[in-house]
C-alpha positions in Angstrom: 179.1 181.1 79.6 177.5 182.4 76.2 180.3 182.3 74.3 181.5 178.9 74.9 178.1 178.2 73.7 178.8 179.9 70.9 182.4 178.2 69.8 180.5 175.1 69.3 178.6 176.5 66.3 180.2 176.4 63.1 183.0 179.2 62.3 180.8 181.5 60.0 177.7 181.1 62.3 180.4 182.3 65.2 181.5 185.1 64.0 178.6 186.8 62.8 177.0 186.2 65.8 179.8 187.7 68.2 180.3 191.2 65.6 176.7 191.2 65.2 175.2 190.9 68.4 174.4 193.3 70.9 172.9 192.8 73.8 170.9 195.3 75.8 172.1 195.7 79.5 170.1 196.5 82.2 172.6 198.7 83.1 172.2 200.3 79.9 168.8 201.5 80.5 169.1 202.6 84.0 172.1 204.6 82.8 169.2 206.2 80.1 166.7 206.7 83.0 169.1 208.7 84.8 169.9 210.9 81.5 166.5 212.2 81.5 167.2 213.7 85.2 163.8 213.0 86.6 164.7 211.6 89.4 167.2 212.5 92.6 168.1 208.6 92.9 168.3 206.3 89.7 168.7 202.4 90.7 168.8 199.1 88.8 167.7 195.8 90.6 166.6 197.4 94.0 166.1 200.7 95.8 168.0 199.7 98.6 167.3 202.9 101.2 164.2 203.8 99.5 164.5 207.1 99.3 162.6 209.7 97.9 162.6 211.1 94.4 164.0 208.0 93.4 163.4 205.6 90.4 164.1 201.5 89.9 164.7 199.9 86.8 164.3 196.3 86.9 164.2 193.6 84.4 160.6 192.7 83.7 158.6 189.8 85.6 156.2 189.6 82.8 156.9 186.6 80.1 157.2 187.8 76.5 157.9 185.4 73.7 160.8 185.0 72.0 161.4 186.2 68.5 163.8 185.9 66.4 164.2 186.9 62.9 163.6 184.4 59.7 166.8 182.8 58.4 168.6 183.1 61.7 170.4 185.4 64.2 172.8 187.1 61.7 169.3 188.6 60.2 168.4 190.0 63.5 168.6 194.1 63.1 166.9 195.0 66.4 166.6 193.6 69.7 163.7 194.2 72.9 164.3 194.6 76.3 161.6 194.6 78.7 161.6 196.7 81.4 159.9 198.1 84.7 160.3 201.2 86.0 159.5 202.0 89.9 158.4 205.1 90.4 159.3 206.0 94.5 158.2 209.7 95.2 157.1 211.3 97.7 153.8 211.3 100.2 152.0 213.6 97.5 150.1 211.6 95.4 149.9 214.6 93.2 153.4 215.7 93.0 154.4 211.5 92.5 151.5 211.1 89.4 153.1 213.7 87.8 156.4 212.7 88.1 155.1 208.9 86.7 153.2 210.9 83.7 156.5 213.1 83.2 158.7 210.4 83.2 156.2 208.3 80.8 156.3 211.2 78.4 159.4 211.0 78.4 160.6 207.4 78.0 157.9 207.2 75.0 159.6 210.2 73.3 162.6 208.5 72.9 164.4 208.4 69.4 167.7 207.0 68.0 169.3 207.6 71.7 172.6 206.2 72.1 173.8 205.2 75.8 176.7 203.5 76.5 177.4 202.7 73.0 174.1 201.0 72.7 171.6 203.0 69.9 168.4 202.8 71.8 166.1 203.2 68.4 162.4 204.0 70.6 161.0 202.8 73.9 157.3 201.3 73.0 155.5 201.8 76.9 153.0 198.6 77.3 150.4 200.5 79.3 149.4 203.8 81.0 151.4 204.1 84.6 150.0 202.3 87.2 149.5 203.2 90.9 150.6 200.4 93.0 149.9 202.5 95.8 152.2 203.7 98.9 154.5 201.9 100.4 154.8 201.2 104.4 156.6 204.1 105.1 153.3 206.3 103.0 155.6 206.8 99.9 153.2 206.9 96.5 154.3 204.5 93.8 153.8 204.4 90.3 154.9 201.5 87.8 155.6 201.7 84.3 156.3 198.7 81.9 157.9 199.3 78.6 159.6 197.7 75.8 163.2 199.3 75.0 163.6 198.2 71.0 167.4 198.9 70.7 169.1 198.1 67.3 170.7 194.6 67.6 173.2 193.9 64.4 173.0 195.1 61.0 169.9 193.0 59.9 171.8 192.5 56.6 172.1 189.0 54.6 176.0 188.4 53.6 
């Protein structure tokens, strides 16, 4: 558990870090995706029926260094999440590049969004949508990766 991690640091260190830091939830950002009402279906860690019109929002496979700010975690203003979205459509490849361009557009637009009580500051996309092709049932799929920068604590020195 985090936070018994946490009780063995020194009293100060402890309490900055628990009223300081927030984490960014997977949860979170599915719960943004299905704001932007793109998609019929919005799910977070699999698409279980795989049905159509439907996006999943999974944590990111890809390894990204850690960072952390200088003179320690009570410094830290802003956090990253990284982030996959699948893009499951529809047998148009059209209709589903669209849809993957749309919902691009629309996750790199973001600004100061707050879901969940979590202030999403921008979404930084890490490359143009892929197509990953159909699936075996001939439904196009489209893949974007992104970088959710959400504010973290107050980045302030005491």
């Amino acid at each position: 558990d985090l936070w018994e991690e946490i009780r063995v640091l020194p009293k100060g260190i402890q309490t900055n870090i628990q009223e300081d830091c927030r984490i960014m939830m997977l949860s979170d950002v599915r719960d943004y995706v299905e704001s932007i009402e793109l998609a019929d279906h919005v799910y977070m860690g699999s698409l279980p029926d795989k049905q159509e019109k439907s996006i999943g929002v999974y944590n990111s496979k890809h390894q990204q260094e850690y960072k952390t700010a200088l003179g320690g975690p009570q410094l830290v203003s802003y956090g990253t999440k990284y982030v996959t979205l699948l893009i499951h459509w529809n047998n148009s490849p059209r209709e589903s590049e669209k849809t993957a361009m749309t919902a691009f557009d629309a996750v790199k637009a973001a600004r100061n969004v707050t879901v969940n009580n979590q202030l999403i500051k921008f979404i930084q996309p890490l490359y143009e949508p892929q197509d990953v092709g159909k699936d075996d049932a001939g439904i196009c799929e489209w893949v974007i990766e992104m970088a959710v920068i959400y504010e973290k604590g107050k980045g302030e020195k005491e």
